[in-house]
N, C-alpha and C positions, 0 to 999 in steps of 0.2 A: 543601676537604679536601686534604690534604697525599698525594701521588703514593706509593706503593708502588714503593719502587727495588730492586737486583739485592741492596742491603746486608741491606733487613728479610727477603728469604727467606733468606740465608743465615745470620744470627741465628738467624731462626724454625727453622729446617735446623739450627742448629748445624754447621755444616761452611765451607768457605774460599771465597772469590766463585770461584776458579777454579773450583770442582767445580758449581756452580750456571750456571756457564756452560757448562762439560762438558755437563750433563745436558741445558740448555736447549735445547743447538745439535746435541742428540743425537751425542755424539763417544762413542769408548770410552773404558774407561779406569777405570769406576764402578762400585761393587759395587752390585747389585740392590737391598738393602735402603737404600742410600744414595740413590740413583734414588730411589723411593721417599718418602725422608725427605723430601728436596727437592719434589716432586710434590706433598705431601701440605699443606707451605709455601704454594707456587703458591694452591694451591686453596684454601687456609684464609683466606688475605690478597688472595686475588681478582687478583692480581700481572699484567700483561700488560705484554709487551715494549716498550723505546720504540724503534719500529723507527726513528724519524728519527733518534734517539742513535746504534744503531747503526749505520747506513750511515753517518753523520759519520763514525764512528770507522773502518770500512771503506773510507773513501774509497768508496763508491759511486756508482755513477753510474747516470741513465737515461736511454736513447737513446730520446724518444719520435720517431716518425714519423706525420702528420697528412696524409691525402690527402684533398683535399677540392675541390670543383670550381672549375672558372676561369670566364672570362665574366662577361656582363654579369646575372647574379643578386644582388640587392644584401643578400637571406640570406644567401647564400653569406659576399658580400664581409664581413658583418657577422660571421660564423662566424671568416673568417681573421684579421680584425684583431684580437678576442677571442685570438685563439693566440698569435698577434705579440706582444700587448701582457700577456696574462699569462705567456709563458712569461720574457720580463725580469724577471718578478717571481720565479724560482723558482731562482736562480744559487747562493744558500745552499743549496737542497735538492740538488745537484748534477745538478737535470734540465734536460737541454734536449730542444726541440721543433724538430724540422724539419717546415716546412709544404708539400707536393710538391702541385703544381695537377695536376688528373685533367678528364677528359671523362667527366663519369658517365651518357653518353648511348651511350660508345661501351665496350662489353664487353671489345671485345679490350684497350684500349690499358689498360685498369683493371688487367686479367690481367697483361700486362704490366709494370707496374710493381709489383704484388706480388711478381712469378716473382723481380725483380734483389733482394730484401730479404732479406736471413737474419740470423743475431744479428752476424756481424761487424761488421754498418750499425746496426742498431738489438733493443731490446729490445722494445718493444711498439708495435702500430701500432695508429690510430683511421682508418676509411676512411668515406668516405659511399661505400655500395657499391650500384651497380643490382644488380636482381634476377635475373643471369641463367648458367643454369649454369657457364659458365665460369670465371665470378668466384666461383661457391660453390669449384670444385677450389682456384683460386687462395689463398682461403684457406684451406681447410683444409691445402692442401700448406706455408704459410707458418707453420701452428699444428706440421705436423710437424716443421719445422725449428727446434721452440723458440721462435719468438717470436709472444708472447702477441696477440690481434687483439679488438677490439670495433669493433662496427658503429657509426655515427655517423648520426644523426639518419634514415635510411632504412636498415627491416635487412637483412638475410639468414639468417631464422632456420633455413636449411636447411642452414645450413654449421654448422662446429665452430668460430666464434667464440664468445667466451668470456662477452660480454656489450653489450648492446644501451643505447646514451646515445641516449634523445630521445625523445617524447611520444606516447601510445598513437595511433596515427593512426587504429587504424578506430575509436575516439571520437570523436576530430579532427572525422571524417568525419560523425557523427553528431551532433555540436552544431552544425557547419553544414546539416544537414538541418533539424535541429530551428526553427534557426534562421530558414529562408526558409520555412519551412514554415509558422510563426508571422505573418512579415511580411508575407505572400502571405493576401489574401481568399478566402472559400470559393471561388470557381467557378473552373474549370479553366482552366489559365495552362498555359501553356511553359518552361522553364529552356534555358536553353544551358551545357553543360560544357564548362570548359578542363582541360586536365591538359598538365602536362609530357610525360610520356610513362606510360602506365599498367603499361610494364616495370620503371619505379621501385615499389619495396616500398610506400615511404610513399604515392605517389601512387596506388596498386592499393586498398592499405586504405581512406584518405581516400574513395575513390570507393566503396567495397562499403559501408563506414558510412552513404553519405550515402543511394544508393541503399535501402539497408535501412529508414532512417526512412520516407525519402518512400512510400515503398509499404505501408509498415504503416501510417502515419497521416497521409499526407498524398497518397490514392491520386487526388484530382484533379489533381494537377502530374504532368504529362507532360516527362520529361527526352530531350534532345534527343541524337543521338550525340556522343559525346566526340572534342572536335577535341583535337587534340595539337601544345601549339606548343612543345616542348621546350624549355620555361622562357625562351625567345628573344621578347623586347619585340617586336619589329620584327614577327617573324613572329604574335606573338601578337595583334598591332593588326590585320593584317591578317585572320587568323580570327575576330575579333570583328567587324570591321567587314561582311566577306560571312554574318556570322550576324544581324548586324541587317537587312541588306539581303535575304535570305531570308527573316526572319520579321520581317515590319512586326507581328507582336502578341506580339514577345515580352517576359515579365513579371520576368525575373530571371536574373542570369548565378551563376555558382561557379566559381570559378578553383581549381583543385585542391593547382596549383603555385605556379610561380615566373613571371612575367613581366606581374606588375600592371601596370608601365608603359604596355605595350601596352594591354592594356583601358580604364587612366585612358584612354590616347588616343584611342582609338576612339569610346568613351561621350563623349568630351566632344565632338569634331569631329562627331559625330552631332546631337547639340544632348539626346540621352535622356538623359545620366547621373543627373538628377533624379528621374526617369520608373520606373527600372529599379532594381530589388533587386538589389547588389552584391554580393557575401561573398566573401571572398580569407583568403589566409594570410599573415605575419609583419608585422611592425610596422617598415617603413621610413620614410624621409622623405618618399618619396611617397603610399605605403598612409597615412599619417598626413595627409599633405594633403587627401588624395582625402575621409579619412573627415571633415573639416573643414568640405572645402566641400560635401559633399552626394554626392559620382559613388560612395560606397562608404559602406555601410551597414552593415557589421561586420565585425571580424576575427578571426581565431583564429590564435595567436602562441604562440611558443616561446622563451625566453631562450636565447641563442646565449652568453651569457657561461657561465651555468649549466652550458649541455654541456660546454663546453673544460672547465670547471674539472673537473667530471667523469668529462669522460675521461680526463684526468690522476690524480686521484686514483683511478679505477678500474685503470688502465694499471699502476698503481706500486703499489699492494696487488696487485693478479696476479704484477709480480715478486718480491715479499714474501712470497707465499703468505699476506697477512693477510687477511682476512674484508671484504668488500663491504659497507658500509652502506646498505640497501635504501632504507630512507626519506631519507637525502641525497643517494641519488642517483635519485631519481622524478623525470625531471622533470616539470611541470605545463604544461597547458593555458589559457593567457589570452585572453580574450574582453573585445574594445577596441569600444564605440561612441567618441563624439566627444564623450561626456561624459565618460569616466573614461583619456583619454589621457594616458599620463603622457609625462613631458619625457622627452627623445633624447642621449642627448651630445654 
C-alpha cells in the first residue's frame, strides 16, 4: 500500500504544504478553522509523520550513551559487542552510540558517571543500573536535566526512567523454579544458590520468582543461603566448590547471575557435574559447552542483540516524542536444553 506523504494532506486540506507543516510542528501563524481543515486530513487519510525523513532533513542527530558493565562477564561482553557492532550500522540515521564501562557492583562510581552527563554529551542514555538509592537520585537528576534514560537489562523501577529494555526476571526466576523443580524426584533434596549480588534488580527478582515456585509447589527442596560471587568466575568457583564440600548430598545448583565459568569449573574438578541439576542464565560459549557435554542442564537466555537494538530504537522515539512500540520492544524469555541449541556467531 502506497505511504500517505505531507502532499495527500494537503490536497485533502486544500491548502499549501507550508501551512500543513505550520500546523503539524504546531507553529503560529494558522487560522483556527484552517488547523482544523488540515487535522480533519490527518485523521481521515490516517497520515503519520516520517520522522526519519524528517531528521534527514534536520540534520539531526542522536548522541546515545551505553553504560554497561566491564569484567570478565561474557553477557555483558556479548551486550557490548552487539552496540559496537550495530551502532556502524546506524551512520545513515545520524546516531551514534557511545559505550562507557561501569562497575554495576559499585553505586557510587555508577552515580558518578551519570552526575558528568547532561545534553551537551548526549541525548539519551541506556545504563545497566544496580538497584541502589543513590543511582535512583542519579537518575532521576539526569531525566531533570533533559536527557531521556532507560534501564537496560536490570531496572530501577523506582526512579523516573522512562523505560525498562530486558526480560521480566521475576519470570526468569520462576521458569527456573519450575524448571529444577520438574528435574529434581519427589524426596527432599538441597539446592545451592548463586547470585551476583542480590542488590542487582534483575538478580533480586530472579531469586523472589524462583523462591516463590519452590515453595508453592515444590515445598521439599530446601534452598540453601544465597552465596554471592558478584558475577566474578574465579570467586564463583570458589563458592561453589566449599558448597560442594559442605553438602556432600547436594542435588542441584541455580546461578542467578553471571559467572558460569566458575560453576563449569567447580562441578567439573569435583568429578559431580553429571550428578548435579545445573540451571544458569544466558547462552555463551561456555554455558553452550557446559549444556553439551552434560555439567548444565538448562538455560534461560535473553537476546543481547534484541536489547541494543531496542534501546536505540526506544532511546530515539523518546527524542521524537514518537509512540513506543510495546510488542517490538518485549523482549522474550529462551529456555535452551542441548537439544534445541542454536549456532553462536
Amino acid at each position: 500500500m502506497q505511504r500517505v506523504t505531507i502532499h495527500d494532506v494537503a490536497e485533502k486540506a486544500g491548502v499549501s504544504l507550508a501551512t500543513v507543516d505550520r500546523v503539524l510542528n504546531n507553529r503560529p501563524g494558522v487560522r483556527a478553522a484552517t488547523i482544523e481543515k488540515v487535522r480533519d486530513a490527518v485523521r481521515t487519510l490516517k497520515y503519520t509523520p516520517d520522522v526519519f525523513a524528517a531528521n534527514l532533513a534536520k540534520k539531526r542527530n542522536y548522541r546515545l550513551h551505553f553504560l554497561i558493565p566491564n569484567g570478565p562477564n561474557a553477557f555483558m561482553e556479548d551486550l557490548t559487542r552487539e552496540a559496537i557492532a550495530h551502532a556502524a550500522t546506524l551512520e545513515r540515521e545520524r546516531v551514534s552510540v557511545h559505550i562507557e564501562p561501569i562497575d554495576a557492583f559499585d553505586g557510587h562510581r555508577v552515580t558518578g558517571t551519570l552526575a558528568i552527563l547532561d545534553k551537551s554529551v548526549c541525548d539519551g542514555v541506556a545504563v545497566v543500573a544496580p538497584s541502589f538509592p543513590e543511582v535512583r537520585a542519579a537518575i532521576d537528576r539526569l531525566q531533570d536535566r533533559g536527557v531521556h534514560v532507560v534501564t537496560l537489562v536490570s531496572d530501577h523501577p523506582a526512579s523516573t526512567r522512562q523505560h525498562f529494555v530486558g526480560i521480566d526476571n521475576l519470570a526468569a526466576g520462576r521458569v527456573a523454579g519450575r524448571l529444577l523443580g520438574r528435574f529434581l524426584p519427589g524426596q527432599p533434596a538441597k539446592i545451592g544458590l548463586i547470585a551476583g549480588s542480590l542488590g542487582l534488580r534483575d538478580h533480586a527478582d530472579r531469586y523472589a520468582g524462583f523462591t516463590e515456585v519452590l515453595s508453592a509447589e515444590f515445598p521439599h527442596l530446601e534452598t540453601l543461603k544465597v552465596r554471592e560471587g558478584r558475577d566474578d568466575n574465579a570467586r564463583t568457583r570458589d563458592i561453589v566448590a566449599k558448597l560442594l564440600e559442605e553438602h556432600p548430598d547436594l542435588a542441584a545448583l541455580y546461578n542467578i547471575g553471571a559467572g558460569n565459568r566458575g560453576v563449569i569449573a567447580a562441578l567439573e574438578k569435583d568429578g559431580r557435574g553429571s550428578q548435579l541439576t545445573f540451571i544458569g542464565h544466558e547462552l555463551t560459549p561456555y554455558t553452550r559447552e557446559a549444556l553439551i557435554s552434560g555439567t548444565m542442564d538448562a538455560l534461560i537466555a535473553q537476546d543481547p542483540g534484541h536489547e541494543i537494538r531496542s534501546a536505540i530504537r526506544v532511546l530515539k522515539a523518546l527524542c521524537d516524542g514518537a509512540p513506543i512500540v510495546e510488542g517490538q520492544e518485549r523482549i522474550g524469555i529462551d529456555i535452551f536444553l542441548k537439544d534445541n541449541l542454536p549456532d553462536l556467531a
